[in-house]
C-alpha positions as CSV (number, residue, x, y, z in Angstrom):
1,X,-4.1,-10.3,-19.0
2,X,-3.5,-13.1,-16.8
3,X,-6.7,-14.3,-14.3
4,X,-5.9,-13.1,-10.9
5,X,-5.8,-15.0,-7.7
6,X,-4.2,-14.7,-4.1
7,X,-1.1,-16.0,-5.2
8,X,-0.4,-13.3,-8.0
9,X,-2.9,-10.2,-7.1
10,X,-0.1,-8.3,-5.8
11,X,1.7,-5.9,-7.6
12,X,4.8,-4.3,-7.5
13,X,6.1,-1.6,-9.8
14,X,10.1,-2.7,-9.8
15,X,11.3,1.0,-10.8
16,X,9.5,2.3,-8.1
17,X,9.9,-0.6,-5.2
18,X,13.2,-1.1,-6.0
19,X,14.9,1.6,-8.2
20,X,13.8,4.8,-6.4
21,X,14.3,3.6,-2.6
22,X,17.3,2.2,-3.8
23,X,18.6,5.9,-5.8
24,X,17.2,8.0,-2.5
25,X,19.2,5.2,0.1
26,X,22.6,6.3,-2.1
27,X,21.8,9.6,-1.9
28,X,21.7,9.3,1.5
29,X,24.4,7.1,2.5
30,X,26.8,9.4,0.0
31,X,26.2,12.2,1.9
32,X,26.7,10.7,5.4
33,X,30.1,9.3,4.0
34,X,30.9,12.8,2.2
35,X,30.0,14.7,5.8
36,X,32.0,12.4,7.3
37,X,35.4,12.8,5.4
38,X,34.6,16.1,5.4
39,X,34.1,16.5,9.2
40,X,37.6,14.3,9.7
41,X,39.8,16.1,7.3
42,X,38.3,19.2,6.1
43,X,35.4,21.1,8.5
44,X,34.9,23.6,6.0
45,X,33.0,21.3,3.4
46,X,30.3,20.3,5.5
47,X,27.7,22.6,4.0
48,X,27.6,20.4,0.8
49,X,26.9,17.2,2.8
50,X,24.5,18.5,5.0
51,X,22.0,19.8,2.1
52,X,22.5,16.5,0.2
53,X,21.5,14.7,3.3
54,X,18.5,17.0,3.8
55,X,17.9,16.5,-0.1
56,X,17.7,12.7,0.8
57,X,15.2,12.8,3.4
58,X,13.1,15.1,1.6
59,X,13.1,12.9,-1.6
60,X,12.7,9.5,1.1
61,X,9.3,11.4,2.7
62,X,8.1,12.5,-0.4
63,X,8.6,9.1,-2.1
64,X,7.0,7.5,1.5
65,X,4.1,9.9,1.5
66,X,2.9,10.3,-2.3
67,X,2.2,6.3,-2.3
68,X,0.8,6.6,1.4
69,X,-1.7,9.1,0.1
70,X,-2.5,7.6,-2.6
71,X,-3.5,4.3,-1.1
72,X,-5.5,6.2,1.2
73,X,-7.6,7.7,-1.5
74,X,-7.9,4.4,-3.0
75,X,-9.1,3.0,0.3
76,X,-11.7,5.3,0.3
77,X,-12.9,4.5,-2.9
78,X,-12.6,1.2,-2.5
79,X,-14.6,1.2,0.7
80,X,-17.6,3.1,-0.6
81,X,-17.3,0.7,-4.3
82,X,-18.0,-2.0,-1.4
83,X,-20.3,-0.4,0.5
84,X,-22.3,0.3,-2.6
85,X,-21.8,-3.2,-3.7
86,X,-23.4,-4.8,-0.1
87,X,-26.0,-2.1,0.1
88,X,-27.1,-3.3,-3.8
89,X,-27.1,-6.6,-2.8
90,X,-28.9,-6.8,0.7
91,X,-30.5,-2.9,1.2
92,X,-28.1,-2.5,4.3
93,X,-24.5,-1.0,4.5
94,X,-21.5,-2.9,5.9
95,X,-20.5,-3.5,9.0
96,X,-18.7,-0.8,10.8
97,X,-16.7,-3.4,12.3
98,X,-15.4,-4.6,9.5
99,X,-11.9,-2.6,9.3
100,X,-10.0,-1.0,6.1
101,X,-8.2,-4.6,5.2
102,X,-11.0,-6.5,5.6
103,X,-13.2,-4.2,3.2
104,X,-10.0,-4.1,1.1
105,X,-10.0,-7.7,0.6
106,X,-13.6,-8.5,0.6
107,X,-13.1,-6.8,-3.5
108,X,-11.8,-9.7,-4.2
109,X,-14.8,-11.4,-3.6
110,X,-17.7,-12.4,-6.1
111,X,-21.2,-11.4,-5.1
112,X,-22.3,-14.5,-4.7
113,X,-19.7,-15.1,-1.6
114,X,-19.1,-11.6,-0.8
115,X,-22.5,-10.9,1.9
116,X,-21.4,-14.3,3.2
117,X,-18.0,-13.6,3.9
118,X,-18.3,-9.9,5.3
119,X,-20.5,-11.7,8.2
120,X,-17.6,-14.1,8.8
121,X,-15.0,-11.7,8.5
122,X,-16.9,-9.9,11.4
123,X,-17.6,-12.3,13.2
124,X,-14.3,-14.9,13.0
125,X,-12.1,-11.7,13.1
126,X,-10.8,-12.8,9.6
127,X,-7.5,-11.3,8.6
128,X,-7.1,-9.7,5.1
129,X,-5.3,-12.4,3.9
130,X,-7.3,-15.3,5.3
131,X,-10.3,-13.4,3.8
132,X,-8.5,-13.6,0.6
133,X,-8.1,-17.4,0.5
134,X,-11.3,-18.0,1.4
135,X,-12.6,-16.6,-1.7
136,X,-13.9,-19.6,-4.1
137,X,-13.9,-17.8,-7.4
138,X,-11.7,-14.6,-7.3
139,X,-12.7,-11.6,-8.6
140,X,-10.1,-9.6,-10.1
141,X,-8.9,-5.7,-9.2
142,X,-6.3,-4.6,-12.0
143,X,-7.1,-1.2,-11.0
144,X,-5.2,-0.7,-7.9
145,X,-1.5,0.4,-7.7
């Protein structure tokens, strides 16, 4: 597997990003055009249109929401992994101000710079990403999705 760093740590799942918002999109523009040829010629054939528009919305919320949740779960792990890790390391728990990106990004960090940059992340109000090119020697996450 290929070393990780900030330039390449993302990751992005083609089918998914690309295939599935682009399949629900059709679904939805299809039926707005089919309601609409039916509403201009032929008022009886709206029923069809309308429940493949409400099929596309469902399938758009459902796409939106299962990868929302599951970031969220993996936020939470993610945040008490790190929380573990700075509690191991100094016999204290992180910062409270530190928020969810910031802890998110500080798992990129190795021990050995990770107390140090959770105090600067605090207290410089470090973005996510400028915490992530301030890492030295990244430590790679192949785990999330």
């Amino acid at each position: 597997m290929q070393d990780q760093n900030y330039k390449n740590h993302s990751r992005l799942v083609p089918l998914y990003h690309y295939g599935v918002y682009l399949l629900v999109t059709l679904v939805i523009v299809g039926s707005i055009i089919k309601f609409y040829k039916s509403y201009t010629y032929n008022m009886h054939g709206l029923l069809t249109p309308v429940l493949f528009f409400l099929v596309g919305i469902t399938l758009l919320l459902l796409t939106w929401y299962t990868r929302f949740f599951a970031l969220k779960a993996q936020d939470r792990a993610i945040r008490s992994e790190e929380n573990l890790r700075y509690f191991a390391i100094t016999g204290n728990l992180l910062d409270s101000k530190l928020t969810m990106g910031q802890i998110v990004a500080l798992r990129f960090a190795p021990n050995n710079e990770f107390v140090d940059l959770a105090h600067r992340a605090v207290s410089e109000d470090m973005k996510p990403s400028d915490i992530k090119k301030a890492i030295q020697n990244w430590k790679a996450d192949h785990s999330r999705v």
